[in-house]
C-alpha positions in Angstrom: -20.3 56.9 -64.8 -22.9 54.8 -63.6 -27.0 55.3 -64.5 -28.9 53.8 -61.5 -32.8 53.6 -62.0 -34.6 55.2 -58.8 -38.4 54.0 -58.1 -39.8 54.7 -55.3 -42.3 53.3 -53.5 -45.0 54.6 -50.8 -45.6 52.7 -47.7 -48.9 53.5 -45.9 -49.4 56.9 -48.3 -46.6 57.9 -45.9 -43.1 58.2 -46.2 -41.4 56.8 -50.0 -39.1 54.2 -49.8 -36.4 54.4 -53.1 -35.8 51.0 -54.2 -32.9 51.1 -56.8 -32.9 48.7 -60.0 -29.8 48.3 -61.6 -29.9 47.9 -65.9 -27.7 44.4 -65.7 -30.6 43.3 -63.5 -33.0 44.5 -65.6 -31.1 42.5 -68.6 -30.9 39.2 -66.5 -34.1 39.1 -66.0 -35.3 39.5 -69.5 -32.8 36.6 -70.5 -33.9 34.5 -67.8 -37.6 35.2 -69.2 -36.5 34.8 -72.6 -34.7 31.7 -72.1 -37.3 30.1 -70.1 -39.9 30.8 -72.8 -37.5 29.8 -75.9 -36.7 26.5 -73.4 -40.7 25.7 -73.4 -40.5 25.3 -77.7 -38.1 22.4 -76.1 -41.2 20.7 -74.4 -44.0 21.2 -76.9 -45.0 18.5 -79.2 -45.7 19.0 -83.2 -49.2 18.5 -83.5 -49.8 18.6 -80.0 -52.6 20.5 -79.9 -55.8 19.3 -81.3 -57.6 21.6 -83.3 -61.1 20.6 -85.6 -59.3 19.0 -88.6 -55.9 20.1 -87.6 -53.4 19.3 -85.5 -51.4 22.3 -84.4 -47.7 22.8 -82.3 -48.1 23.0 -78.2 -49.4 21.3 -75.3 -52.3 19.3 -74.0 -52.9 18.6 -70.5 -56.0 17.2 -69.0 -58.3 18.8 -71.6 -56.5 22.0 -71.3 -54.5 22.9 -74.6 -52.4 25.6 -75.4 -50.7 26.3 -78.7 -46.9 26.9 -78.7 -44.2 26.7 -80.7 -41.6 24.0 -81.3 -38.1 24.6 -81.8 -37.9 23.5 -85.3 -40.8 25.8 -86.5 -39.4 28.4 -84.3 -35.7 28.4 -86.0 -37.0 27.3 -89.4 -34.8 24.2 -88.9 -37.3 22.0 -91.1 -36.9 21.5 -94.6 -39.2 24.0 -96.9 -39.2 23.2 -100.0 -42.3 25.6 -101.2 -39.6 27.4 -103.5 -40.1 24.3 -105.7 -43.8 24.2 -105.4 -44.3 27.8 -106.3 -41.9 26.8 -109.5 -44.0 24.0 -110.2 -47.2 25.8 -109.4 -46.1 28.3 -111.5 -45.6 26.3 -114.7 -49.0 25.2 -114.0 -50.5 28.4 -114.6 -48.2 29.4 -117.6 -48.9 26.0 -119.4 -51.9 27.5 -120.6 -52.7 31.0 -122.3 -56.5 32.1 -122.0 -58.0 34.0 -125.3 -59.4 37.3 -125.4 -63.2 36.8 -127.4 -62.7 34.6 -129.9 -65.9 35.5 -131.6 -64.3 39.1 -132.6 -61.8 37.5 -134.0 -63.7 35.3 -136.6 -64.7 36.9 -139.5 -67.9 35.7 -141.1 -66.0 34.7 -144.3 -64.1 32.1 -142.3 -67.2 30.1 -141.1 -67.4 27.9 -144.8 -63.3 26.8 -144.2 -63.4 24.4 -141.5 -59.3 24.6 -141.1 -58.7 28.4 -140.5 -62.0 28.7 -138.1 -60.4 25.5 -136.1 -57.3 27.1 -135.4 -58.7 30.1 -133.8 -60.7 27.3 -131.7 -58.3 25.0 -130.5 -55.2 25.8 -127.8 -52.1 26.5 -129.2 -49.9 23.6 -128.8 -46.7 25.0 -129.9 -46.9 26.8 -126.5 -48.4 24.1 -124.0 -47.3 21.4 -122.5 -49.7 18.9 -122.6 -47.7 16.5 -119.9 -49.0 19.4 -117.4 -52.6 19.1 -118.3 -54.4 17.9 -115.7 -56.5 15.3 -118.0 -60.3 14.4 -117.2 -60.8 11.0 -115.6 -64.1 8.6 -117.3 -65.4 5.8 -115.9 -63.9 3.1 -116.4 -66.4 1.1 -117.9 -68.3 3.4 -120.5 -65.2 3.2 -123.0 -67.7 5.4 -124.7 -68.0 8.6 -122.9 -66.0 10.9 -124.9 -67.7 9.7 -127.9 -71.3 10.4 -126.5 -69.6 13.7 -125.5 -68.5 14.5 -129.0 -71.9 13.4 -130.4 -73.6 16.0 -128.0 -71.8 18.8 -128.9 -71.7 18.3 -132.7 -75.7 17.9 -132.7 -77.9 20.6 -133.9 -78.9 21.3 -130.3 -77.2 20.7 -127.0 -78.0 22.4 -124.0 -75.8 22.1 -120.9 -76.6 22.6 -117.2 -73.6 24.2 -115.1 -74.7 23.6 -111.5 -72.2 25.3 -109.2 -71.2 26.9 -105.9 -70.1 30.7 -106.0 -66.7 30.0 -107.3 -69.2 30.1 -110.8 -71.4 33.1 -109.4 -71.5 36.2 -112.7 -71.0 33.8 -115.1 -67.4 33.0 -114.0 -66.0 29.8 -115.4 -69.5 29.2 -117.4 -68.8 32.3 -119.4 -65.8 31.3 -121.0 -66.4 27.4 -121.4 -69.2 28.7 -123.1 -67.7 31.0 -125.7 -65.1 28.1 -126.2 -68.2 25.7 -126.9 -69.9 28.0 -129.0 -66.8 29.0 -130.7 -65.9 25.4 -131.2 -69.3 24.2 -132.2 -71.5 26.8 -132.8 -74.2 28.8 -131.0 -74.9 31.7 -129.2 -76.2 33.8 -126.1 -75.8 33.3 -123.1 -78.4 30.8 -121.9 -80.1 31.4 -118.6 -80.5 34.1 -116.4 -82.9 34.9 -113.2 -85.5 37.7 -113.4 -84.5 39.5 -110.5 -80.4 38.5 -110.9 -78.8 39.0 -107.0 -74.9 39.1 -108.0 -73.4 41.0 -110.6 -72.9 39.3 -114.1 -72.0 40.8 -117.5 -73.4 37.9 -120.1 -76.4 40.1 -121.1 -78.2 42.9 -119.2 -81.4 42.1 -117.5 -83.0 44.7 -115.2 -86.0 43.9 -113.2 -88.3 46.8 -111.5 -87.7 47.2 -107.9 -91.4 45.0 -106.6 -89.7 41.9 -107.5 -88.4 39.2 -104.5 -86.2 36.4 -104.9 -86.5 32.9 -103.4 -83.3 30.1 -103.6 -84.1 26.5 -102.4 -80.2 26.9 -101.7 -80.8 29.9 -99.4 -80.7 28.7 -96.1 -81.9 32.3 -94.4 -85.6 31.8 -96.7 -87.8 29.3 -95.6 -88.8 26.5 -98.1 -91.6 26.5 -100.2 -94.2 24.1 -99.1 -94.9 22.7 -102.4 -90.9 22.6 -103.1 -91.2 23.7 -106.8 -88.6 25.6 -107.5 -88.0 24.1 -111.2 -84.9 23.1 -113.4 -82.6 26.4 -111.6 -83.7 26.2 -108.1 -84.6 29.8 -107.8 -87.7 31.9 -107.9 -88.7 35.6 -109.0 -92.0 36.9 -107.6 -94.0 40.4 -108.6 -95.8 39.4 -104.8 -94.5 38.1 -102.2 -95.2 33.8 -101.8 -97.9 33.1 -99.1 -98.3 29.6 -98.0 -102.2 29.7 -98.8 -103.8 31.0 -102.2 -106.0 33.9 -101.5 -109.8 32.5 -101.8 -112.3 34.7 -104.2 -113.3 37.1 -101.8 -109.8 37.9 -100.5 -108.7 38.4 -104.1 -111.3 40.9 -104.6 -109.7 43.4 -102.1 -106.5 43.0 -103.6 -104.2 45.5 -105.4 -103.7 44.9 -109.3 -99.4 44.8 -109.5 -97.2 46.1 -111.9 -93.8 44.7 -112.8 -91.8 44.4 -115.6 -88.1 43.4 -116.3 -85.8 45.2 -119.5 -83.2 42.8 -121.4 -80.6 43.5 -123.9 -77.2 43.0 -125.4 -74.1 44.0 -122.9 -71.5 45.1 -124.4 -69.3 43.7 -122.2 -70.1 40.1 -122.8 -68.2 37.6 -125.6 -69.5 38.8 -129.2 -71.2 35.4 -129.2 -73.5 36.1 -126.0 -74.4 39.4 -127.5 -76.2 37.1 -130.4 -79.8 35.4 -129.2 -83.5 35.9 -130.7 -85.4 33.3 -128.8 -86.3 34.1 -125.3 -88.1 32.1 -123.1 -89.6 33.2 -119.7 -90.1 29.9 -117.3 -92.9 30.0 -115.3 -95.5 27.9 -113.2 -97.5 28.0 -109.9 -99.7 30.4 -112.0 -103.3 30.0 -110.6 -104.8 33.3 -111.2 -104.9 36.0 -114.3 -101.6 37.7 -115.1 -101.5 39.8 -118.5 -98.1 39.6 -120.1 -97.0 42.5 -122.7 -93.9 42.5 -124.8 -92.3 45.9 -126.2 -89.2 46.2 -128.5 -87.9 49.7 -128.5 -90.9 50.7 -127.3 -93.1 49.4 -129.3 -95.5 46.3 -128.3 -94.8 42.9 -130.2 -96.8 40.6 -128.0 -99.6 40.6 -125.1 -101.6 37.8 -124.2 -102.4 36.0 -120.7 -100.1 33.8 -119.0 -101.7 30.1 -118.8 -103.1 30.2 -115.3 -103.5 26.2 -114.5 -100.6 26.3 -111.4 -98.5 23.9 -113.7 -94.7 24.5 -116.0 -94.9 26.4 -119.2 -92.4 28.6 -121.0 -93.6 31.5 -122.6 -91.9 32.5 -126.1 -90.5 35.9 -127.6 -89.0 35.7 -131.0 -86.9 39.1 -132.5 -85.5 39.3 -135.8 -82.1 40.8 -133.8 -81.0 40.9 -130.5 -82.8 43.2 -128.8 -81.3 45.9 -126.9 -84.0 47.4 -125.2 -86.9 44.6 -124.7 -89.6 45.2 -122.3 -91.3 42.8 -120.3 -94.7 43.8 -118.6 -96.6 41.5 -116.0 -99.6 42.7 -114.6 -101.7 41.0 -112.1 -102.9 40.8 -108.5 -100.9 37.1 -107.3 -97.4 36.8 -108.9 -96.8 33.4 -110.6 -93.4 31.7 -109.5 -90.7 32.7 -112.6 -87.8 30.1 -112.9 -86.1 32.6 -115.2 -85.1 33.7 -118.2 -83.4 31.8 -120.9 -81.6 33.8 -124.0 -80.4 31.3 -126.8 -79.5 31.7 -130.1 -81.6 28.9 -131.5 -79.9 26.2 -131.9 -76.2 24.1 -131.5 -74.1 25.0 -127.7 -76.3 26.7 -125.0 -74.6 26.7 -121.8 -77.0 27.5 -118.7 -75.1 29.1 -115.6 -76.9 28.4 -112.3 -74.7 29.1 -109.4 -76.0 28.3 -105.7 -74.0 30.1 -102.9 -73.1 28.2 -100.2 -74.6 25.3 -102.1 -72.6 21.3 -101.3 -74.8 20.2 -104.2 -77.1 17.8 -102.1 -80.3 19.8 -102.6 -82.0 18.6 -106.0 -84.1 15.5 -104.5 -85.4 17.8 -101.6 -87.0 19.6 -104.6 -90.7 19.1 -106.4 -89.3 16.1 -109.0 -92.5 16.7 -110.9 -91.8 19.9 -111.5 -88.4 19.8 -111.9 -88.8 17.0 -114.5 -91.5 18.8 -116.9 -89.0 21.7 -116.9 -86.1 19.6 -118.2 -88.1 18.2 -120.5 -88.5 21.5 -122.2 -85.1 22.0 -122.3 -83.5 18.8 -123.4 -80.1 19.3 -121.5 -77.8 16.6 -123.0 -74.8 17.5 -120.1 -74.8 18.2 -116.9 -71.9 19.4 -115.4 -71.7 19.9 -111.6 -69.2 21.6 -109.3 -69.2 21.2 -106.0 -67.2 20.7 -102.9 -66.0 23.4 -101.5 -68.9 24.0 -98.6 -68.9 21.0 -97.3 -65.2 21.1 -97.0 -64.8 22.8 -93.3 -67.8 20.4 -91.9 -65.6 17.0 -92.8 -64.4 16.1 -89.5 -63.3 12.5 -90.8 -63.6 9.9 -93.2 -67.1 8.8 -92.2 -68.3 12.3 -93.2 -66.2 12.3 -96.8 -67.7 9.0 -97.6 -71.0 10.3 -96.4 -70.6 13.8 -98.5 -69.8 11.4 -101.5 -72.7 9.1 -101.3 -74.9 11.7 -100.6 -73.5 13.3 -103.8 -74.3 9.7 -105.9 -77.8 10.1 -104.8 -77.8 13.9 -106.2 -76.7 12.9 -109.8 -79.3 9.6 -110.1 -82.2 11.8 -108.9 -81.0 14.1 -111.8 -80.3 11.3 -114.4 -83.9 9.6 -114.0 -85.3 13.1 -114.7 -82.9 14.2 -117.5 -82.7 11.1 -119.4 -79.5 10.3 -120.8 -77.3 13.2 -119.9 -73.6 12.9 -119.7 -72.7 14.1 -116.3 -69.0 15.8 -115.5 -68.5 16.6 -111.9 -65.7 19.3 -111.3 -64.2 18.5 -107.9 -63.3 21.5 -104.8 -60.0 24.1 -105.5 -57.5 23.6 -102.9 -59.0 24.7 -100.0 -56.2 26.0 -96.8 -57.0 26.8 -93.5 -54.3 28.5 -90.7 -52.1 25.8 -89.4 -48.8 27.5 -87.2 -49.6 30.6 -88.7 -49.3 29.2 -92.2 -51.9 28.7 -94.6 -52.4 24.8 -95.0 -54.3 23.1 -97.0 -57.3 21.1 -95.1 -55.9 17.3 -94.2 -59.0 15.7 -95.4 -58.9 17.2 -98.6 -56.9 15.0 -100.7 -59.2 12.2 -99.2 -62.3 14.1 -100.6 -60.7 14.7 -104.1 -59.7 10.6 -104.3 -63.4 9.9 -102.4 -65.2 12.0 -105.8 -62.8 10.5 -108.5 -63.6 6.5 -107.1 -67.4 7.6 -106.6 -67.5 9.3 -109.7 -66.1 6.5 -111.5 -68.2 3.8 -110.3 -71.4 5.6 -111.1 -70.5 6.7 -115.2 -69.5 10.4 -114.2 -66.6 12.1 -115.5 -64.2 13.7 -113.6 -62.5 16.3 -113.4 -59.7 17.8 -110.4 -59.1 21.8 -109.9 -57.6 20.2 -106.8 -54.8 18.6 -109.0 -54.8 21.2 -111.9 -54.1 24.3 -109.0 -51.1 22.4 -108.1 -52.3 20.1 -105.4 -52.0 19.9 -101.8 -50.2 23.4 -100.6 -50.9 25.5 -104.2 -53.9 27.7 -103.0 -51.1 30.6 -101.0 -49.2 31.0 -104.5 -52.3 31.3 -106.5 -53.2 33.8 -103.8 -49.5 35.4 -104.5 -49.8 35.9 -108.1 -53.5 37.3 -107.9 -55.0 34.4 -109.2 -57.1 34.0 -106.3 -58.5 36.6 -103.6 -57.2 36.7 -100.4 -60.0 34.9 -99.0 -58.0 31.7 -100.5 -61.0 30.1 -101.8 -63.0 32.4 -105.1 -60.6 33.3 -108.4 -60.0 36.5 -109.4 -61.3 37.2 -113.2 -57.4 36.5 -114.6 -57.6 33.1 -112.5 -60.7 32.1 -113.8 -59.7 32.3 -116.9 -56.7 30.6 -116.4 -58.2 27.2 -114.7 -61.4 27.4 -117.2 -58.7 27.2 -119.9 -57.5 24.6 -118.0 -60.7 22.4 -118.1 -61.3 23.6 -121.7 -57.8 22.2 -122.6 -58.2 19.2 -121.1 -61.8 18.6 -122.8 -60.5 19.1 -126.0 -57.4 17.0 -125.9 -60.3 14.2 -125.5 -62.2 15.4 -128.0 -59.7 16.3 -130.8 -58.8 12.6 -130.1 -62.4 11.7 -131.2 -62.9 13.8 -133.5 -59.6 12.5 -135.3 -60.6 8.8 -134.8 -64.1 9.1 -136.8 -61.6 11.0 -139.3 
């Protein structure tokens, strides 16, 4: 029996005319399309098409481009071998086991013997590979670094500045270098904190009242401050809005008297170490007219005094007996001062300060107020510096002129910081693997193994340490398994909480490896 399609067709609205199609014509013609389209993968060129830092499969004609296809991709025909990257990859990420808080763990009675506390400190061994670690590079001549390093850290005080883009946003990757530090070293709480906090972090708990607003020299959306001083963590909290002009006497008289206070305390969420701090420092300057302060603990008022109102840096101090969990700040004036933040410490040994930037390259410090910026860090005697950066700038490299550039510009970052901090070790943290869609793969950006060699010879020549997630991820290609195995989010760029863990312990690993050589050379 035969099947004949019937279509008909209407000529002047009139009279149809049937027009049959038979189905073997229907199948030629769809092989003949078919063929002609599988034919084109024939004709287009690998890389063919020209596309911001890629080079994708198709054709270019005259300024006209049009992605398609070759063969090879088409039919798979080239070889793949991401089988034995994800095996490799995955070795990475086993090499190392995070730990759960190691402060719970430690009972008081272990903090005289030095040999049972250090092996709840230090990376289990029997299970690591240490050929896998990818090790920190130094500069090649300060022989010295690790040394001055190890000094640091052993010293009744050392304070350390994590600078960072949002991969470190809530604490991530600070967090648990920190309780490794303090674990390792002693110390305790969780170090700095804004007054009006804008992402979600669970280091301590610090809730402001709802009149405070929030200006970031990183934020491009906010215009900058005219006078630039944004201090030591390049953020601001204001009871009152910032005005470019100070009101004069009579305009003050017709203002408002404002109200604002912030609550701190213990989370209970946080490493048992972070959950430990009595001194508490509130950064402030650009205070020019009369704000009262008043303190409460549990309700009950400890301090109250006025804020020094001479426009220039001070910290103001609150000492408890114990951590507080339920301490009251009160501000009460008519023109908010500019607050730099919090900082909760524990007195003395490790204090690890977390200030992450979004969207942040790290080349905004010298367009700050260096004044101001310098009397701040001269309150808090930061002996390291570490900075991680990279990962912004990374779509905006077009070439190698704009990597060297990023680099440079980077240099000129860490010596306007050194001449202010005075004798700081500096360790720069380089970009993750970074992909971008490439033949409908995920690829990782070509210039990024240029920027990751560009930081480590910059680094190098200019006595910073330096250290490669790039490399320690896996290296070129490693970002889409780290997104497989829920290390990362599928935004291929921020870990998730069981991948930061994994690369901090990563870092931490390799950091000590250096430092348990040191320690066992002055031994």
């Amino acid at each position: 029996m035969r099947f004949v399609k019937t279509f008909y067709f209407y000529k002047n609205q009139k009279s149809p005319i049937a027009l049959k199609i038979k189905p073997i014509q229907i199948s030629l013609f769809l092989i003949l399309v078919l063929g002609g389209l599988f034919g084109l993968m024939f004709l287009s060129e690998k890389g063919g098409v020209q596309k911001a830092q890629v080079e994708e499969d198709g054709f270019s004609y005259e300024g006209i481009s049009l992605k398609y296809p070759t063969y090879k991709t088409f039919l798979a025909l080239e070889k793949d071998s991401s089988l034995t990257k994800k095996q490799d990859i995955l070795k990475v990420t086993e090499t190392v086991v995070p730990v759960a808080d190691e402060s719970d763990m430690e009972p008081e009675s272990l903090l005289a013997n030095k040999e049972k506390k250090d092996s709840l400190q230090r990376p289990d061994f029997s299970k690591i590979d240490s050929t896998r670690i990818e090790r920190i590079r130094y500069p090649l001549d300060n022989p010295d670094f690790v040394k001055e390093l190890q000094s640091k850290l052993s010293s009744r005080s050392c304070r350390i500045l994590h600078y960072g883009d949002s991969q470190i946003e809530g604490d991530r990757i600070t967090g648990y270098i920190r309780n490794r530090l303090q674990t390792m070293y002693g110390g305790s709480g969780p170090g700095f904190i804004p007054v009006k906090p804008v992402y979600n972090q669970i280091a301590a708990i610090v809730k402001p009242s709802e009149n405070w607003f929030r200006y970031a020299r990183f934020d491009p959306t906010q215009e900058r401050f005219k006078h630039r001083r944004y201090g030591a963590y390049m953020s601001v909290s204001r009871f009152t809005e910032h005005k470019k002009t100070l009101p004069d006497s009579i305009a003050l008289d017709s203002l408002p008297i404002v109200k604002a206070s912030v609550v701190i305390g213990k989370s209970k969420k946080a490493y048992a170490k972070f959950r430990r701090f009595t001194n508490i420092g509130l950064h402030y300057g650009n205070c020019n007219f009369p704000i009262k302060i008043s303190v409460y603990n549990e309700g009950k008022l400890i301090q109250q005094e006025d804020l020094i109102a001479d426009g220039k840096y001070h910290k103001y101090k609150i000492r408890t007996n114990t951590t507080p969990s339920n301490l009251k700040i009160e501000l009460e004036g008519k023109v908010s001062a500019d607050f730099y933040g919090l900082t909760l410490d524990g007195g003395s040994r490790v204090q690890i300060d977390n200030v992450a930037m979004r969207g942040s390259s790290g080349t905004i410090f010298s367009s700050t107020n260096a004044s101001e910026y310098g009397k701040m860090v001269r309150d808090l005697k930061p002996k390291i510096i570490i900075m991680q950066y990279g990962g912004n700038t990374m779509p905006y490299l077009k070439d190698s002129t704009k990597v060297d550039n990023y680099a440079k510009s980077i240099v000129n970052q860490i010596n306007w910081l050194r001449r202010r901090t005075k004798n700081a070790s500096f360790i720069f943290i380089g970009p993750t693997d970074m992909c971008l869609p490439v033949n409908g793969k995920m690829e990782t950006y070509p210039l990024l193994p240029y920027l990751n060699a560009k930081l480590i010879e910059t680094c190098s020549d200019n006595n910073v340490a330096y250290w490669s997630m790039y490399d320690a991820m896996g290296g070129k290609g490693s970002m889409p398994f780290w997104v497989e195995e829920k290390l990362t989010a599928n935004d291929y760029m921020h870990f998730t909480w069981k991948g930061t863990k994994i690369i901090s312990e990563l870092f931490f690993t390799a950091l000590y490896l250096d430092l348990k050589k040191e320690i066992a050379d002055e031994t």
